[in-house]
N, C-alpha and C positions, 0 to 999 in steps of 0.2 A: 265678604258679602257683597253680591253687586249692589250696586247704588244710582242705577241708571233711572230715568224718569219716561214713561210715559207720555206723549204729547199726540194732541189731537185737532184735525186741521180736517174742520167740515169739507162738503161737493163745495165747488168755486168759492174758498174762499180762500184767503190770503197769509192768515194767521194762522200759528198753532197755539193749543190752550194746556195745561198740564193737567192730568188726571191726579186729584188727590187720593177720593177715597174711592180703592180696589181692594182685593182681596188679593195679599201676596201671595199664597199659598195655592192659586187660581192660574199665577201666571207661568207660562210653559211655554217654549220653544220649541218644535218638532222638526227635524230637517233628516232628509234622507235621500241619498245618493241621485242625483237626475230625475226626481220623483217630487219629493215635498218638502214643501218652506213655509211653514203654519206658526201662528200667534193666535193662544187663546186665554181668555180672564174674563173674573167676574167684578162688575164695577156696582158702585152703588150710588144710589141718586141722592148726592146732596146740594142740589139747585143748581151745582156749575155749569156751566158753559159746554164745556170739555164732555160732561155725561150727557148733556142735552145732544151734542152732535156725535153721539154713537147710532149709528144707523148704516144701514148698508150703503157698500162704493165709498164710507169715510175713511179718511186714510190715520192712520194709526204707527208711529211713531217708537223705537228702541234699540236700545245697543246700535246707532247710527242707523239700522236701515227700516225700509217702510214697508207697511203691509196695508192690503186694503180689505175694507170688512166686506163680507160676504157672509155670513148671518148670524142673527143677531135675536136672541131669545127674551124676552119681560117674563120678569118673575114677581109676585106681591104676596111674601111671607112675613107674620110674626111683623106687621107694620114696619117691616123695608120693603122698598124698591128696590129692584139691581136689573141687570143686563147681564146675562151672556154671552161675549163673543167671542167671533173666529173670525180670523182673518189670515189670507193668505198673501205672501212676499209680492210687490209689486212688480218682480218680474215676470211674475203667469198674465198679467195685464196684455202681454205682447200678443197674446190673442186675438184681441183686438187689429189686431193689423190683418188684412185680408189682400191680398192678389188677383187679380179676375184675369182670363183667359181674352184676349185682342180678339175680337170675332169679325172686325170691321177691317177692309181692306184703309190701314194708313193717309193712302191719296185719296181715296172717297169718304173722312171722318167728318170733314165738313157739310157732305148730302147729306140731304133730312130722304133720297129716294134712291132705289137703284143700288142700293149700296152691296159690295161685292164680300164675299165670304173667302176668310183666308183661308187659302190650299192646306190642307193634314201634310206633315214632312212624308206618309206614307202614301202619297199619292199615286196612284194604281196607273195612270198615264204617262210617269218618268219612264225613262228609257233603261232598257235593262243592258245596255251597253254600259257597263260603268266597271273602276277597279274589282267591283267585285266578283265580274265574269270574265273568265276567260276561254275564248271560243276561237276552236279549230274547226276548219271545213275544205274538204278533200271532192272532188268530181268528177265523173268519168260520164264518159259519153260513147256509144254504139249506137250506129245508124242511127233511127231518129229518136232515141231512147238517151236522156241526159240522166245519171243517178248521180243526185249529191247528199254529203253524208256529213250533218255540224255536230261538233261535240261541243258541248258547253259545262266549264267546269264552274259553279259558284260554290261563292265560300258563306255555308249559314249561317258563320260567326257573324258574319258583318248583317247579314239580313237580318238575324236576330236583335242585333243592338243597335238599328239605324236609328233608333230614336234615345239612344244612350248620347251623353253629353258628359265629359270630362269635367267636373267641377273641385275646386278647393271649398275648404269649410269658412274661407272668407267671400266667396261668390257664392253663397248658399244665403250668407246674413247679407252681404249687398243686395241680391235679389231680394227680400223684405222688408231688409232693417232701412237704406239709404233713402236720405232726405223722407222719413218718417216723419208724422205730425204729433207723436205719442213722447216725444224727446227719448225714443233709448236711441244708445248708442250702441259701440262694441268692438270686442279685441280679440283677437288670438293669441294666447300663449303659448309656445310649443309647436312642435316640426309633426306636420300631417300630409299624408300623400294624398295626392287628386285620387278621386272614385267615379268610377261612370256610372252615372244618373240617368233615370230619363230626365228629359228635360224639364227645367223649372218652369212651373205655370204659373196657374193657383192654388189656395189656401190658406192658411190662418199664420199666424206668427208661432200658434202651439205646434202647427205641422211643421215650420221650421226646425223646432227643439227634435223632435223629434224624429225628425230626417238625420240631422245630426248625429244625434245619440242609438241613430239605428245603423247607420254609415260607418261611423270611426267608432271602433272598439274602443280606441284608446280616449277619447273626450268626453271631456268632465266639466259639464255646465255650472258656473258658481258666481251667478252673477253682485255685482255691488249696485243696491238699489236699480236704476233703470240702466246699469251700463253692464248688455251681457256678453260675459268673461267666458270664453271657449280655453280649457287647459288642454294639454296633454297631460296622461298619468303622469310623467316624470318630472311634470311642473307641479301639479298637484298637493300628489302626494309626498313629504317631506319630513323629514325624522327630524326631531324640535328635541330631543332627547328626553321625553316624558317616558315615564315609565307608570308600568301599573303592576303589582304585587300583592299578591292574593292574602289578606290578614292584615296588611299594612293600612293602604289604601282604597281597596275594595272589599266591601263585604260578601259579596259573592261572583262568581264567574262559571258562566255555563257553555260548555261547549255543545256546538249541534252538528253531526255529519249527518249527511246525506246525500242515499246514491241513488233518488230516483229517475234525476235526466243524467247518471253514469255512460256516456258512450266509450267506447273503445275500437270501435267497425265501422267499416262506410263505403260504400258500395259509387264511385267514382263514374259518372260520365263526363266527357270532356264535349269538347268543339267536335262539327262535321262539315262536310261540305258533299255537295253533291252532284253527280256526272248524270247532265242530259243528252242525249244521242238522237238527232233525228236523221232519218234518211228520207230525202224526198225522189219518186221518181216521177221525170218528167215525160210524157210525148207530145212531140211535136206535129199537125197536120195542115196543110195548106188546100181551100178552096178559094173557086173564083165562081162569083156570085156578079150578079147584072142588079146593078140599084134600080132601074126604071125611072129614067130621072126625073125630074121636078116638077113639082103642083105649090099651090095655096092651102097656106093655112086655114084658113077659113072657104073652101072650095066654093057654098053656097053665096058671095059674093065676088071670090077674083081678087083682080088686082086692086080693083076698088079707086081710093084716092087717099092721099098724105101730102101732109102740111112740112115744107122745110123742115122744119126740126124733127121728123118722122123719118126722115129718108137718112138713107147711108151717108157720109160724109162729112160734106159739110152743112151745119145745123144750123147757121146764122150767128152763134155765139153764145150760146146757149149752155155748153158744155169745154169742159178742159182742153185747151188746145183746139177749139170751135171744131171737134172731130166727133162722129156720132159713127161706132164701129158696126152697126145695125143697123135692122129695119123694125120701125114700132107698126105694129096693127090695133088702134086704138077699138074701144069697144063700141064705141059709137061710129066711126067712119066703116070699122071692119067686125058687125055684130055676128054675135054667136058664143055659147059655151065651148063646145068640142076642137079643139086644138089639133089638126092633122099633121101627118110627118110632112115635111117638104122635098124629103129626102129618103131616100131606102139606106138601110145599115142594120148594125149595132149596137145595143143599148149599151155606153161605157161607162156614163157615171150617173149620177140620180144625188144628187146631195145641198147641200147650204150653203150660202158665201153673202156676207154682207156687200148692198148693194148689187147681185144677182137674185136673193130671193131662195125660193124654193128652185132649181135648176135639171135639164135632164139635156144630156149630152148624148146624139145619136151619129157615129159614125161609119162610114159608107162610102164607097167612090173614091177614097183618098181627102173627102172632107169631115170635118169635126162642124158639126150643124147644132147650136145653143138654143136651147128655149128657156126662156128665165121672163121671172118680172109678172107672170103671169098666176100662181098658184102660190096662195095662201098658207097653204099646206100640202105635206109632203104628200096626203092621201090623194089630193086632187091630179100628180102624178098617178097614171094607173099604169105605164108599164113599168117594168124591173130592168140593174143590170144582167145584162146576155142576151134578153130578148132580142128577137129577131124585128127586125119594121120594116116594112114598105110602103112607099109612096102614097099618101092618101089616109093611112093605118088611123085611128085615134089616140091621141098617147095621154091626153090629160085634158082637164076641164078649167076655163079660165076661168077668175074669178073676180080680175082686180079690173082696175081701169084700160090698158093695155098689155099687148105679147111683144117683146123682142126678142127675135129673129137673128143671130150672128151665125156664120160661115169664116172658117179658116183651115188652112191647109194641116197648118202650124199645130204641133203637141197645144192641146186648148191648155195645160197650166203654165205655159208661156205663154200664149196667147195673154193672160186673162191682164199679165201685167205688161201689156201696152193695147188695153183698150182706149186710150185715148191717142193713142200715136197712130198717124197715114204713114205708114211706110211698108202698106202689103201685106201686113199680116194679118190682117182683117179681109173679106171680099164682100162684094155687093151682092145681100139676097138678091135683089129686086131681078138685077139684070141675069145672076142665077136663074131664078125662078122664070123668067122670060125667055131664054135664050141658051140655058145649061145643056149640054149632050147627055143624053142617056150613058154613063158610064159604066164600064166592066171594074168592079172591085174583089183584088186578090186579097182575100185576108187567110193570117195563120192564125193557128188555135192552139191552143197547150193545154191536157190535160196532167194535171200533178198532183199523185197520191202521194201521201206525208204519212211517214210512222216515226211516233215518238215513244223513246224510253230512257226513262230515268232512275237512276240506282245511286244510294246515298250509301258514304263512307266515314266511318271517323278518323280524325286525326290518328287516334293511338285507342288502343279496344280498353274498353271501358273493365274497370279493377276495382278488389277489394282493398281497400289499403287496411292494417288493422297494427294496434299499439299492443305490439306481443308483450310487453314489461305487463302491461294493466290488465291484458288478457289474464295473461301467468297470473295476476293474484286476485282477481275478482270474477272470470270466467268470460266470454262473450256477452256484449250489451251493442248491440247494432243499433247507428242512428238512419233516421232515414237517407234512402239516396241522395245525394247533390250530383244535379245534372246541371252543369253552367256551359255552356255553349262559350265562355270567351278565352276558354284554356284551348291552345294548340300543344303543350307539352304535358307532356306527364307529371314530369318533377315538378315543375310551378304547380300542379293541380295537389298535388301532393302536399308541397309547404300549405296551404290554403286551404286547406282539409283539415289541417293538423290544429290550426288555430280556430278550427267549428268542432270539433270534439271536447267532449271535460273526461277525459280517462284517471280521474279521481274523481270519490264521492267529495260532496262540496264542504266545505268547514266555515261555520261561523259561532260567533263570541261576543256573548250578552253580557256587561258589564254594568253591576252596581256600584257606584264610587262612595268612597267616604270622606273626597275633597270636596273644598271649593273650588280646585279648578274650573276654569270652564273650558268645553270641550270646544276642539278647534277641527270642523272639517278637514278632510282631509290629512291628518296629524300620522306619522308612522310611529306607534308605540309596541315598546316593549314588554310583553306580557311575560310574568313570573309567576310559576304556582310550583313551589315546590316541592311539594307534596306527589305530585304528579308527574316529577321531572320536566317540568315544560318550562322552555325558556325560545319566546321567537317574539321578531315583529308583526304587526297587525296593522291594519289602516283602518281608521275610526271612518266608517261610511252611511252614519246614522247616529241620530242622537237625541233624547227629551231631556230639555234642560228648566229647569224652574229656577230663573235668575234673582229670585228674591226668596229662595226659603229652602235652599242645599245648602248643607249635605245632611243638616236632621230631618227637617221635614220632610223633604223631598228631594230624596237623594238621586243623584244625573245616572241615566240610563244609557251608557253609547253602546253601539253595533261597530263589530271589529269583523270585516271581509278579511279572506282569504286570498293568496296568490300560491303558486305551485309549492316553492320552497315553504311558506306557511304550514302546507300539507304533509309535505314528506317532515317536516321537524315536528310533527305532532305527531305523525305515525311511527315515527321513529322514538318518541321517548314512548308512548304505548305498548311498543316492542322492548325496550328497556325495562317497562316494570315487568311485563313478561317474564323475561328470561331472569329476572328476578327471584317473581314466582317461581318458575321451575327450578331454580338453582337450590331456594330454599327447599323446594318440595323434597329436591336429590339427596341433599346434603340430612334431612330429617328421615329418607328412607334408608340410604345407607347407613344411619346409624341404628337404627332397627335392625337391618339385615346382619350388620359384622356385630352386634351387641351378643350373642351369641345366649339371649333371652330364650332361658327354657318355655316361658309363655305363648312364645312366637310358635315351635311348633306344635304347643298345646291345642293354639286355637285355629288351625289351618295352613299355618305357614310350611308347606313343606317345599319341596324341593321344588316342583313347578312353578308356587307360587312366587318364589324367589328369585327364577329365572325370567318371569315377566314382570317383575317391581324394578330389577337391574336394568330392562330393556324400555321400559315405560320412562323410567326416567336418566337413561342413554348412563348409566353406572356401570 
């Protein structure tokens, strides 16, 4: 008989106090495979301490480990008081533990402003040059016609799992459980392979279990109070040599099969990747256009006047290396909205750069001519790239306090990184504008039409795989497809198939005891009924125990899981009483048949009948 004591240890306090009067006959233990770990009894109020602090969130105390109450019933019959409760194992507590997702850029967690949002790993601006493409390109050129033709092969496996993360089931519990405030701790028993995850964010300490338990088939949650214990089956489950025998020590034993999620088929897609082809054809044409050289930006004023710091050069000190690679036309020395070109060209760029502003790049003549500093906004630019411009043209509308004006020979995105360096690659609008020649500008042009096509392939063509054994004796039961993109073989997809199918109906085994044992998770026991020829092991993977009033009052109920060979030694002695049956059937017909019972052909028996009684029962 257990003899264990209840003890009860209110919210914040320090002590635990002993429950005397309960109802033994109340108390139950429930515990079931990765699922439930409950304590429930009925107590009655006799002034103690210990009944006073039964209330929810109290932690409650037996057989060493703790549970906490989660609710909690008053009842006032026949002048008692009592409570009802339930309480569950304190390791569902770990709930409590939550993760949140970093949403703040690290180096900016200090701003209270401004603060920057962390990039998605799927960020749509990474460059698709990476291991996962690999791209060929081949070009031919006739007259002035260049045709080039890339092929790019990617692999969808990888794109599919860019945000898969390789973890063990001990970086699942560090990701939650480490430097925790709640004191669990935690351990792994047993050998588990890493699984690709997405990556760990957030959520609860129960999505932890759960992650787990939905990851490794083989792991079996079974924590000790706050410290949770990750087994493998083979740690687990362990044969203690208890036995269980049908009349001895159990008063009854039921078996239950079941084949309604019976698969046996499965319809296999694996990994693909896929070939894009573009062909671009290019032509090539060359004109010569006359820029009409040089005017003011602001025509209705001229050249106007500017203050050292305004002019090209040198600025007094004003600036980096006292170099000023421009001309400013303030709004007050050089007023007006409308922005003229200075210069005849080509619209090349139109875009943003800190410390340029809103920007529009017009080249022409063999010069690249900047307007920047000027437009708030990109609208306030009004023409586009390609446009055409000439001398005087309006290209946009100022807005700010002044326009600067640069001219360079130079590619402007080299230019832009030595705007503070004199060494020529910058030129003076002003004496431009004053004294520039009307230039002849050759420019070439390319038109390039692009045709793209893309055709996706698999690895290996997608199969039925199917368990001809289970077939043969229960018929086709197709589960649905598995398409996993991270198989490039066959036969790996294959192994990996084999263990998502159950090509036997399920078996399990409800047990009434007539011990006091007490039943021990996890336990490999050997079940005897021999009445039924069954003799196999089972693992106790559930159980209600009432630690104070088995095996008369309340005799222990465990749940006995099945594993394959479980399966076949049950179907197998089923087919034992079988052919039992029929042996006796044969051996009671043929002696009917050779009895040589005038009765027999009295009542029917004649010749044919006898020749299907022979064949019925293989005589």
């Amino acid at each position: 008989m257990f003899q264990g004591k209840i003890l009860v240890q209110g919210v914040g306090r320090a002590e635990k106090e002993p429950l005397n009067l309960f109802d033994p006959k109340s108390v139950q233990i429930q515990w079931e495979l990765n699922q439930t770990w409950s304590l429930q009894f009925t107590a009655y109020n006799d002034g103690s301490l210990a009944y006073q602090m039964l209330e929810s969130e109290t932690s409650v105390f037996l057989d060493n480990q703790e549970y906490i109450i989660k609710q909690v019933a008053d009842d006032s019959s026949s002048g008692l008081d009592s409570v009802q409760v339930t309480a569950t194992h304190v390791y569902f507590e770990v709930q409590k533990i939550r993760k949140y997702k970093d949403y703040v850029d690290p180096e900016d967690k200090d701003k209270q402003t401004d603060v920057k949002v962390l990039k998605d790993n799927t960020d749509s601006s990474k460059s698709d040059d990476s291991d996962n493409a690999k791209t060929d390109t081949s070009e031919k050129t006739e007259g002035n016609t260049t045709t080039k033709v890339t092929t790019k092969t990617t692999d969808e496996t990888q794109q599919d799992n860019q945000n898969q993360v390789s973890y063990s089931i001990q970086d699942v519990l560090d990701h939650w459980l480490k430097d925790n405030k709640l004191g669990f701790t935690y351990e792994v028993i047993g050998s588990f392979e890493k699984k690709e995850l997405e990556e760990l964010q957030d959520g609860t300490g129960a999505d932890m279990l759960s992650k787990i338990s939905d990851t490794w088939d083989n792991a079996i949650i079974y924590p000790d109070n706050r410290k949770i214990r990750v087994y493998s089956t083979d740690k687990f489950n362990l044969n203690r040599g208890n036995r269980i025998d049908y009349l001895n020590n159990a008063s009854e034993i039921k078996f239950s099969t079941d084949s309604t999620s019976l698969t046996n088929m499965v319809y296999c897609i694996g990994g693909k990747y896929s070939v894009e082809t573009t062909t671009e054809t290019t032509t090539t044409t060359t004109t010569t256009t006359t820029s009409g050289g040089w005017g003011w930006p602001f025509p209705s004023v001229g050249e106007g006047t500017f203050m050292q710091a305004q002019r090209f050069g040198n600025d007094g000190g004003y600036r980096q290396n006292g170099f000023h690679d421009g001309l400013d036309f303030g709004s007050v020395d050089h007023p007006g909205r409308e922005v003229h070109a200075i210069h005849g060209g080509k619209v090349t760029i139109k875009s943003y750069m800190g410390g340029l502003g809103n920007y529009v790049v017009i080249s022409g003549g063999g010069y690249n001519v900047v307007y920047q500093e000027a437009f708030s906004s990109p609208r306030n630019i009004i023409v586009n790239v390609g446009d055409t411009v000439k001398v005087g043209d309006v290209i946009g509308y100022r807005d700010t306090n002044h326009l600067h004006v640069g001219v360079t020979k130079a590619d402007f995105n080299v230019a832009v990184g030595k705007s503070f360096t004199n060494d020529g690659t910058w030129l003076d609008p002003l004496n431009l504008i004053k004294n520039g020649p009307s230039d002849t500008d050759t420019e070439t042009s390319s038109e390039t039409n692009s045709n793209s096509n893309t055709q996706e392939y698999y690895y290996f063509a997608p199969f039925m795989y199917r368990d001809e054994e289970s077939i043969k004796k229960y018929g086709e039961h197709p589960a649905e497809p598995i398409e996993d993109g991270r198989f490039k073989d066959k036969n790996a997809m294959i192994e990996y198939v084999k263990t998502k199918l159950q090509p036997e109906p399920s078996l399990s085994i409800d047990v009434t005891t007539t011990t006091d044992i007490k039943p021990i998770a996890g336990d490999v026991v050997h079940v005897m009924i021999k009445s039924q020829d069954v003799s196999t092991n089972f693992t106790l993977t559930g159980f209600t125990w009432y630690p104070y009033s088995y095996p008369v009052d309340n005799p222990t109920s465990i749940t006995l899981n099945s594993n394959v060979q479980n399966i076949l030694d049950y179907q197998n002695s089923r087919q034992r009483q079988f052919s039992k049956a029929m042996n006796n059937l044969k051996t009671a017909t043929n002696n009917v048949i050779n009895s040589g019972n005038s009765s027999f052909n009295e009542y029917g028996g004649n010749q044919q009948l006898q020749t299907w009684l022979n064949n019925f029962v293989g005589g």
